[in-house]
N, CA, C and O atoms as a CHARMM CRD file, in Angstrom:
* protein
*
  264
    1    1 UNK  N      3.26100  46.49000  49.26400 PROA 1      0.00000
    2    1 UNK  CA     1.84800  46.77800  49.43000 PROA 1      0.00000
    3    1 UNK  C      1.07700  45.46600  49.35000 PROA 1      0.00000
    4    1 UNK  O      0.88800  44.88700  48.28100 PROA 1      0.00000
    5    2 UNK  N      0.55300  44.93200  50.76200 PROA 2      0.00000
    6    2 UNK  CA    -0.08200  43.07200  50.36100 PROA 2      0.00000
    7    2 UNK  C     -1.21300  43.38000  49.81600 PROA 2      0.00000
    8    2 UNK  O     -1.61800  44.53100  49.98000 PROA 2      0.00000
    9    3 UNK  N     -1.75200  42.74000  49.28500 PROA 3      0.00000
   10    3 UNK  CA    -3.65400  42.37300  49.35900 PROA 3      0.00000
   11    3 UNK  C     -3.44100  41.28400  49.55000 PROA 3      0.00000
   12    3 UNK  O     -2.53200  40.52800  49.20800 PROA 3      0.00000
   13    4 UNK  N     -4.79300  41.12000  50.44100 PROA 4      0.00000
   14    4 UNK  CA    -5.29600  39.45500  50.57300 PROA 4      0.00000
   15    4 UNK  C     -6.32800  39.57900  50.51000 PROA 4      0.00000
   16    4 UNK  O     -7.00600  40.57500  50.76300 PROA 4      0.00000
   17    5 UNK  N     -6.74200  38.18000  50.01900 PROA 5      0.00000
   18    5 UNK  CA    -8.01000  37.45100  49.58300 PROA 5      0.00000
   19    5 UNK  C     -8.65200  36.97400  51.13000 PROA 5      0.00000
   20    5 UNK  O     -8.11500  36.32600  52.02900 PROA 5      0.00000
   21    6 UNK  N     -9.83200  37.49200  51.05100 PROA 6      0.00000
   22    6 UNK  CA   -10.30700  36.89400  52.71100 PROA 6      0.00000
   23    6 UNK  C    -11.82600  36.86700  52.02200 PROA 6      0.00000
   24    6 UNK  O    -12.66100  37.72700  51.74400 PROA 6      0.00000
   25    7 UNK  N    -11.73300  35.35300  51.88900 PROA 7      0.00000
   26    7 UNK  CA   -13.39100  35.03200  51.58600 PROA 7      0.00000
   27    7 UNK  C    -14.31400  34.76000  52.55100 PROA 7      0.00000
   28    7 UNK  O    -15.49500  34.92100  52.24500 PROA 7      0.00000
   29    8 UNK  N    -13.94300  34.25000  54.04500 PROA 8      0.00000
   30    8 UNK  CA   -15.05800  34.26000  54.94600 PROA 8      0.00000
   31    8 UNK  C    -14.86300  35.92600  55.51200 PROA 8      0.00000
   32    8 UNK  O    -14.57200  35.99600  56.70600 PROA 8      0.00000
   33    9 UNK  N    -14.95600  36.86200  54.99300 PROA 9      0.00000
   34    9 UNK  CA   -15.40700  37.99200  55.27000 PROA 9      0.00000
   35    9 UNK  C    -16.43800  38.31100  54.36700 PROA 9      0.00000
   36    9 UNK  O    -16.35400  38.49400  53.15200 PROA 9      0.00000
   37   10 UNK  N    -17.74200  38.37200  55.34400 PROA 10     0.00000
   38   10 UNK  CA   -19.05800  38.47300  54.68000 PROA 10     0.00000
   39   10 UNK  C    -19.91200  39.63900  54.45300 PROA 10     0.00000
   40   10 UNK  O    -20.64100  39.87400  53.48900 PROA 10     0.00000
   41   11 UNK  N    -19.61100  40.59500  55.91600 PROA 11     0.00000
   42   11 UNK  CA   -20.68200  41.39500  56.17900 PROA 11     0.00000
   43   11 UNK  C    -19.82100  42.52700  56.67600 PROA 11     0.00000
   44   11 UNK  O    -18.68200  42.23700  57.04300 PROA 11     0.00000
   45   12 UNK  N    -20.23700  43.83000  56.73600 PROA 12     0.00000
   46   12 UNK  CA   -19.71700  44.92600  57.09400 PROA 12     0.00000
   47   12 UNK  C    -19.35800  44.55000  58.68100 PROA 12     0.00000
   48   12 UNK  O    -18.48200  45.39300  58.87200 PROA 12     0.00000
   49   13 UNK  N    -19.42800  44.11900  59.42800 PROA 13     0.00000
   50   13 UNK  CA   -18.80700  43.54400  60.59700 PROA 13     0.00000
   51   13 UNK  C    -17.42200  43.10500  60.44500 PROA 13     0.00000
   52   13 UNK  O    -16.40600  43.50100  61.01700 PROA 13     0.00000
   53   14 UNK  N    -17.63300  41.99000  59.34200 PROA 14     0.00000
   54   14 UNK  CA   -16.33200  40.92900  59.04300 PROA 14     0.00000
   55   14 UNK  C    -15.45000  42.57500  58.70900 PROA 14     0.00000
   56   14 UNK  O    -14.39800  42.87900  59.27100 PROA 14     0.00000
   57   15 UNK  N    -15.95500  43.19300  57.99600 PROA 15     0.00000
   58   15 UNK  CA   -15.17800  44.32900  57.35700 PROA 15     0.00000
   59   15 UNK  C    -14.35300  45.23700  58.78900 PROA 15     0.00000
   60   15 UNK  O    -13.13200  45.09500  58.72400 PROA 15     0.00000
   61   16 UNK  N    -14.67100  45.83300  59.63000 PROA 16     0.00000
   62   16 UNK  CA   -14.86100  46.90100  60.77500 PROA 16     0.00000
   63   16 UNK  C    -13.62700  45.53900  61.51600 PROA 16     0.00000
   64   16 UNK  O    -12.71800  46.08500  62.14000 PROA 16     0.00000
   65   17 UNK  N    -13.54900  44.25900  61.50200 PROA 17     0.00000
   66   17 UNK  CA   -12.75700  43.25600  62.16000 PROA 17     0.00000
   67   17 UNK  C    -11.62100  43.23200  62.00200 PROA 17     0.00000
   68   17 UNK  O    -10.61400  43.36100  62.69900 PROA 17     0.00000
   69   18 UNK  N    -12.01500  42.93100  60.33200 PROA 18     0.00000
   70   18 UNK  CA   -10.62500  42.74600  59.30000 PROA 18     0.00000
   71   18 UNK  C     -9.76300  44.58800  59.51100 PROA 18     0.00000
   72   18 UNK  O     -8.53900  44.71300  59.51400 PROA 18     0.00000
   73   19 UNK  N    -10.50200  45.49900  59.62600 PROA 19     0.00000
   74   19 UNK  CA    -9.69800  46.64300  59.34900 PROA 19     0.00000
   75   19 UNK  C     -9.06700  46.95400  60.57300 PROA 19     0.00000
   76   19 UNK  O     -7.88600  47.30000  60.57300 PROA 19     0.00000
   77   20 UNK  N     -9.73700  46.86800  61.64200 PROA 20     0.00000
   78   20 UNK  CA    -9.18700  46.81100  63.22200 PROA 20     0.00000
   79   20 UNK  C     -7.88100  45.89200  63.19900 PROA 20     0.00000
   80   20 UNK  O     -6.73900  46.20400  63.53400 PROA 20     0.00000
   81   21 UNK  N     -8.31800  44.77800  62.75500 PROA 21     0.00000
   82   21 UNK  CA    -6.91700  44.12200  62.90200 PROA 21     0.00000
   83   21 UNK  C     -5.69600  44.33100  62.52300 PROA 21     0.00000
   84   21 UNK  O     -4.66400  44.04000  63.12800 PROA 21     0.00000
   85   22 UNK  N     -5.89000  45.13300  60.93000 PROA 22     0.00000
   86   22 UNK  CA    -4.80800  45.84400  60.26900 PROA 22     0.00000
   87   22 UNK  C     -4.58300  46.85800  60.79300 PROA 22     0.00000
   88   22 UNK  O     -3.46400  47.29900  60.52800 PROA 22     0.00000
   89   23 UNK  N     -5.35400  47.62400  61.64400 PROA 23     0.00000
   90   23 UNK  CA    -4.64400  48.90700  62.21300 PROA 23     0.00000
   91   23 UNK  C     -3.88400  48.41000  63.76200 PROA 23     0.00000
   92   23 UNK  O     -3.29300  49.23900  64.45300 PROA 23     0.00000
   93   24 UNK  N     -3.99300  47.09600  64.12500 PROA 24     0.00000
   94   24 UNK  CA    -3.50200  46.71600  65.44400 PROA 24     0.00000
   95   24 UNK  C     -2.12600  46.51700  65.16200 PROA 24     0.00000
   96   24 UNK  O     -1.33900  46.61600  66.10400 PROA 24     0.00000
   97   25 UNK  N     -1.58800  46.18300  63.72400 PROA 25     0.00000
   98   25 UNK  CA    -0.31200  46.49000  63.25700 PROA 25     0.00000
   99   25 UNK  C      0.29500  47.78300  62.83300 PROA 25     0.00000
  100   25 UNK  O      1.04000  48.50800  63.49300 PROA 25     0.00000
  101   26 UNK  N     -0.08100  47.92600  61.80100 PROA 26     0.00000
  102   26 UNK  CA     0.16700  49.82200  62.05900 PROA 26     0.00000
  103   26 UNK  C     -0.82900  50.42500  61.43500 PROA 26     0.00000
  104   26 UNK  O     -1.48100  50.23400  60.40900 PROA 26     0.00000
  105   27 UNK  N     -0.78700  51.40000  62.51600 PROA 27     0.00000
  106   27 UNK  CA    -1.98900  52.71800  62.79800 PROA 27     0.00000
  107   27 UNK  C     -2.48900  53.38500  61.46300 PROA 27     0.00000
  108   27 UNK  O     -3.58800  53.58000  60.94300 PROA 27     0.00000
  109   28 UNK  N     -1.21200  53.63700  61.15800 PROA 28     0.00000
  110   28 UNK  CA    -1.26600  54.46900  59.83200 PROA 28     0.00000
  111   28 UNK  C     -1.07200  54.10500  58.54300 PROA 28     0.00000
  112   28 UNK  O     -0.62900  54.82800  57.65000 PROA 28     0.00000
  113   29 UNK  N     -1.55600  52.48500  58.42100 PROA 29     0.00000
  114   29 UNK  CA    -2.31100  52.02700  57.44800 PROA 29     0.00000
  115   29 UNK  C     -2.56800  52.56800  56.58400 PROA 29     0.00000
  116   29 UNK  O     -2.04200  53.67700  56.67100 PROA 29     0.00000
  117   30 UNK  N     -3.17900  52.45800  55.59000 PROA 30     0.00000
  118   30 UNK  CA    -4.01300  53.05700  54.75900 PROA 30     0.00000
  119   30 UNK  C     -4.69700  51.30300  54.40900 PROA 30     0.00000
  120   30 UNK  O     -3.99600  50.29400  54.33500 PROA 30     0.00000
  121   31 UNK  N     -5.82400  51.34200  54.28400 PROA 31     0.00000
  122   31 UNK  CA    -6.83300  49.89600  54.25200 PROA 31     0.00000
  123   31 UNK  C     -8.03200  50.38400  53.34100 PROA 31     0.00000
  124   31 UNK  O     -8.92000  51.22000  53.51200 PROA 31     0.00000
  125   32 UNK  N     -7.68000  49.46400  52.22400 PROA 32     0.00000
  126   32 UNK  CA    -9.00900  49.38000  51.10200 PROA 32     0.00000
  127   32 UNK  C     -9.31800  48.19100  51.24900 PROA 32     0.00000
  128   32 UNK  O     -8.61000  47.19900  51.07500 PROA 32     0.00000
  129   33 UNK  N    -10.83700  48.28700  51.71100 PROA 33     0.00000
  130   33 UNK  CA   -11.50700  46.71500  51.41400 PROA 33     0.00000
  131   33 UNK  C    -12.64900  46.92800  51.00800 PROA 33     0.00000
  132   33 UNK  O    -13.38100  47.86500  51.32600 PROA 33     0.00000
  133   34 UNK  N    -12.95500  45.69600  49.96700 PROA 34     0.00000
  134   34 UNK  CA   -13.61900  45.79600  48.88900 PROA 34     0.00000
  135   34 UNK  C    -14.39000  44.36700  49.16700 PROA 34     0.00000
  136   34 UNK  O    -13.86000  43.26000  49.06900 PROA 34     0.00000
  137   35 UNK  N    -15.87600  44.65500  49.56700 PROA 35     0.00000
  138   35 UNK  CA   -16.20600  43.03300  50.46000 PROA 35     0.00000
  139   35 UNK  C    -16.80700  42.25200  49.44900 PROA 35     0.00000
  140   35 UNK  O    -17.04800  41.05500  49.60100 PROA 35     0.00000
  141   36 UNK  N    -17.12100  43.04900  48.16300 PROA 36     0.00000
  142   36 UNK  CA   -17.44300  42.09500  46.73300 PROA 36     0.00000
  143   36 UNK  C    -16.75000  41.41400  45.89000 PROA 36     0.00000
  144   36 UNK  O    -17.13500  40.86800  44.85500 PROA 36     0.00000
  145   37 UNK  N    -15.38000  41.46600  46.49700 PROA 37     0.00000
  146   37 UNK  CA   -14.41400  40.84700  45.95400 PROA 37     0.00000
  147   37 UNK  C    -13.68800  40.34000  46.95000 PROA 37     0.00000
  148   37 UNK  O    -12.71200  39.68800  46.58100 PROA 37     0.00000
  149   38 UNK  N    -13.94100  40.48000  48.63000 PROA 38     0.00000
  150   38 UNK  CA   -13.21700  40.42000  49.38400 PROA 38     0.00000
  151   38 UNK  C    -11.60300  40.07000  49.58800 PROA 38     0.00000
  152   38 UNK  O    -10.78800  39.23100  49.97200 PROA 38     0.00000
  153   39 UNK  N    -11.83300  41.58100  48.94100 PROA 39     0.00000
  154   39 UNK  CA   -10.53100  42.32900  48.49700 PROA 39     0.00000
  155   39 UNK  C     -9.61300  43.32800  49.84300 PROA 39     0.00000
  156   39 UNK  O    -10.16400  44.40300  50.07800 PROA 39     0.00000
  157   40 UNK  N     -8.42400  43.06100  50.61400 PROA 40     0.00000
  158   40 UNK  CA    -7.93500  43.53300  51.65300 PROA 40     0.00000
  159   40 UNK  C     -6.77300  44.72500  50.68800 PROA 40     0.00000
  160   40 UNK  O     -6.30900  43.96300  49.84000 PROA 40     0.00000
  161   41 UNK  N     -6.44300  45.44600  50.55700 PROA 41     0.00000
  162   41 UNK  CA    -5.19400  46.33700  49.87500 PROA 41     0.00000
  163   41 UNK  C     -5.20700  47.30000  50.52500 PROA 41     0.00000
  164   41 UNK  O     -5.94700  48.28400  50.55400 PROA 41     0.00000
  165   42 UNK  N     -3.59700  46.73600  51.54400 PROA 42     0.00000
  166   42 UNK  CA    -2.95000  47.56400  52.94900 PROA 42     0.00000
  167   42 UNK  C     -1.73300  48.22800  52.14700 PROA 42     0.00000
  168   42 UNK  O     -1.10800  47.42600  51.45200 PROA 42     0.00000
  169   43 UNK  N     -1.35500  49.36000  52.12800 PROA 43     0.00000
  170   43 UNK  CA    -0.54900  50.26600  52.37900 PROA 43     0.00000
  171   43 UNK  C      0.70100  50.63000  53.64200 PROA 43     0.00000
  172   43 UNK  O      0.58300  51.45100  54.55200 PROA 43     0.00000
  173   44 UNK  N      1.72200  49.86300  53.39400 PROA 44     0.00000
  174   44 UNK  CA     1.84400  50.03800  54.82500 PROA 44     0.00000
  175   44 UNK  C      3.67100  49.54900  54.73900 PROA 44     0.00000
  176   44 UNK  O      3.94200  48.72300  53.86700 PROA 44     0.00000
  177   45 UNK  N      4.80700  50.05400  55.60600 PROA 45     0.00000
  178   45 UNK  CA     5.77000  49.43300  55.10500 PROA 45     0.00000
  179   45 UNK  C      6.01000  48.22600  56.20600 PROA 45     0.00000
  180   45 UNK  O      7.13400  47.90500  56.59300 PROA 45     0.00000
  181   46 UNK  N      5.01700  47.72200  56.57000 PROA 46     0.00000
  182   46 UNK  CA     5.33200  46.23200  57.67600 PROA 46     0.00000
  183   46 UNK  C      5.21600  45.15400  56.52300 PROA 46     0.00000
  184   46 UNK  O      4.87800  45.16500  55.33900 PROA 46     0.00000
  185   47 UNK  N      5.58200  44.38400  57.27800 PROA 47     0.00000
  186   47 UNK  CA     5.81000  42.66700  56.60200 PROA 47     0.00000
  187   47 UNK  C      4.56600  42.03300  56.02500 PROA 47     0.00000
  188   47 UNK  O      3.76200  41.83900  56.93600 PROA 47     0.00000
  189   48 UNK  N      4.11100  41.64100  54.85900 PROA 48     0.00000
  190   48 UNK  CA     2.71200  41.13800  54.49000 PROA 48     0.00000
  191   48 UNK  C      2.62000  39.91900  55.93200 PROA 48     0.00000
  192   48 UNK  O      1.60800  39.83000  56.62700 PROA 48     0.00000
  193   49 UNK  N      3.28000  39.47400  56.04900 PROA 49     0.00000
  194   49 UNK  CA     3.02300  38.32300  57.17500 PROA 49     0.00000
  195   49 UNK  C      2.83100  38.75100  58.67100 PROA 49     0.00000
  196   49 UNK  O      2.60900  37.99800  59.61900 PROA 49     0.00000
  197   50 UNK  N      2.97200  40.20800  58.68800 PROA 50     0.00000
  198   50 UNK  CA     1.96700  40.32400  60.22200 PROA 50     0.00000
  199   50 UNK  C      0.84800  40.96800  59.80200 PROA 50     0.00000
  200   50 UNK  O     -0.04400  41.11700  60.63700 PROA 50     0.00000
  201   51 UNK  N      0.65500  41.46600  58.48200 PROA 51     0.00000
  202   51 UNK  CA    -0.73100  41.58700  58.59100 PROA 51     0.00000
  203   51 UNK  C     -1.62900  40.19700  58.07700 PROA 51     0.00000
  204   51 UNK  O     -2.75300  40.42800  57.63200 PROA 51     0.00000
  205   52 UNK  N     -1.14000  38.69800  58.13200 PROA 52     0.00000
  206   52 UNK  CA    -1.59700  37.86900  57.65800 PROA 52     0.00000
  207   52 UNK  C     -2.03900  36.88700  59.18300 PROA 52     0.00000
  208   52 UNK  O     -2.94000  36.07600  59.39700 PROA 52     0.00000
  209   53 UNK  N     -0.90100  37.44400  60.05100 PROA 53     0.00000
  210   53 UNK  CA    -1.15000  36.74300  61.25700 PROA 53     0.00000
  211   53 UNK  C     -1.76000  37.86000  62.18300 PROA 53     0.00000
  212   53 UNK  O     -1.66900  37.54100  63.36900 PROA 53     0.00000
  213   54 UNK  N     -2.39200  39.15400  61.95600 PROA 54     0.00000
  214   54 UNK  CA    -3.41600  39.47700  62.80900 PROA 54     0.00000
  215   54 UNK  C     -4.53400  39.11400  61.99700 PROA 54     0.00000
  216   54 UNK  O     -5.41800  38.43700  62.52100 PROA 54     0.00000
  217   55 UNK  N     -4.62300  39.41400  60.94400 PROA 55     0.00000
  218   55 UNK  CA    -6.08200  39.02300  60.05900 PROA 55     0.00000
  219   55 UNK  C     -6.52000  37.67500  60.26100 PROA 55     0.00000
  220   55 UNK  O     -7.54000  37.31600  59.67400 PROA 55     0.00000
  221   56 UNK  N     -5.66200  36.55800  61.29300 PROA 56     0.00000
  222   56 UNK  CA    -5.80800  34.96400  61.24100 PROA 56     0.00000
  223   56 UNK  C     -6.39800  35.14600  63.07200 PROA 56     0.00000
  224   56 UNK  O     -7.43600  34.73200  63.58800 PROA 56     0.00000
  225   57 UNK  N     -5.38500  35.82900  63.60400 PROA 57     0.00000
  226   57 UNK  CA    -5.94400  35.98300  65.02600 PROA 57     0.00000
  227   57 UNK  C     -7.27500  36.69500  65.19300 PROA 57     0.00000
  228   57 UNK  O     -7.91700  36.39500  66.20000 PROA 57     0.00000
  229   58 UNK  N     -7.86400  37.72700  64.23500 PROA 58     0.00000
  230   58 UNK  CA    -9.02600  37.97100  64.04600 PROA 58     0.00000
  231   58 UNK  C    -10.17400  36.82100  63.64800 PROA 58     0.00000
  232   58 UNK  O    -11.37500  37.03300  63.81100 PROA 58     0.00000
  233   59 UNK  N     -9.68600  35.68300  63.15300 PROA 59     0.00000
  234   59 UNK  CA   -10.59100  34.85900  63.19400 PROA 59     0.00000
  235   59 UNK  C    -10.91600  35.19700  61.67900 PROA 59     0.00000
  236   59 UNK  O    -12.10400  35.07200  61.37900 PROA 59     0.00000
  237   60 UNK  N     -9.92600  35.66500  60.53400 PROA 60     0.00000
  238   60 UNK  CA   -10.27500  34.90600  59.46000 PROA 60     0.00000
  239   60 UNK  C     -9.25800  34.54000  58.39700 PROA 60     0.00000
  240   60 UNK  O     -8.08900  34.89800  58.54100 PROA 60     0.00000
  241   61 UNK  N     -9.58300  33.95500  57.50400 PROA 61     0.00000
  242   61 UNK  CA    -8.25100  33.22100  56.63300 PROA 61     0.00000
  243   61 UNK  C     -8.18000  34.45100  55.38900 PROA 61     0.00000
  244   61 UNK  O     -9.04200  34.87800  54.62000 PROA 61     0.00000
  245   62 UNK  N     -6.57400  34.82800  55.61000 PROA 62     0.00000
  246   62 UNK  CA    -5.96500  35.87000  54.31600 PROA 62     0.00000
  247   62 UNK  C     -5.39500  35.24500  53.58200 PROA 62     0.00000
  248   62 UNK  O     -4.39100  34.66000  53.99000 PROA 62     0.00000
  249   63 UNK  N     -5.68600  35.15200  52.60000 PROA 63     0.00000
  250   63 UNK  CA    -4.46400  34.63200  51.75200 PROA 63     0.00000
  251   63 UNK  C     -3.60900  35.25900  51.15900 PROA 63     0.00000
  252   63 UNK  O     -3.89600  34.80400  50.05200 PROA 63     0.00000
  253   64 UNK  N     -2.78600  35.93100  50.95500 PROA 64     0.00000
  254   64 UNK  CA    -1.63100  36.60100  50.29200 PROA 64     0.00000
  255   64 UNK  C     -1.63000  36.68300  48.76700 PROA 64     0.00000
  256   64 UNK  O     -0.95200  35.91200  48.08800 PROA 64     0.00000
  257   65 UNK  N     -2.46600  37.71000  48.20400 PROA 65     0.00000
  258   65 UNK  CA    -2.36600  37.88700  46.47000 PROA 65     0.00000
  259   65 UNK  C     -0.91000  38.09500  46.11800 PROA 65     0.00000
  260   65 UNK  O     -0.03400  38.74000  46.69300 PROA 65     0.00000
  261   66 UNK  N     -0.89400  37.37700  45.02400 PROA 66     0.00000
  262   66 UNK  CA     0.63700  38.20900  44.79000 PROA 66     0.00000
  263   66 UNK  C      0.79400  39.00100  43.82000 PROA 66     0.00000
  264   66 UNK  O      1.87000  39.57900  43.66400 PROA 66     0.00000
């Protein structure tokens, strides 16, 4: 289960971006984001590292909590 830290996510936009992108990996996600902590916590049994490299092709930096 990843979370990442995505601090240039600012605004309910950045949010609707970041979650699109996680569902461009898989659909059936489950995606908590929390933009006061810009807090990402995906549900999901894919690799933390493709949801780190769509969240980067979206145009913002994840960092991988551990």
């Amino acid at each position: 289960m990843p979370k990442f830290q995505v601090n240039d996510m600012t605004c309910g936009h950045c949010v609707a971006s970041v979650e699109k992108a996680v569902k461009g990996v898989d659909a059936s996600a489950v995606v908590k984001i929390d933009l006061g902590t810009h807090l990402v916590d995906i549900q999901s049994g894919k690799a933390a590292e493709e949801f780190a490299a769509a969240i980067d092709r979206a145009g913002y930096t994840g960092e991988l909590q551990a």
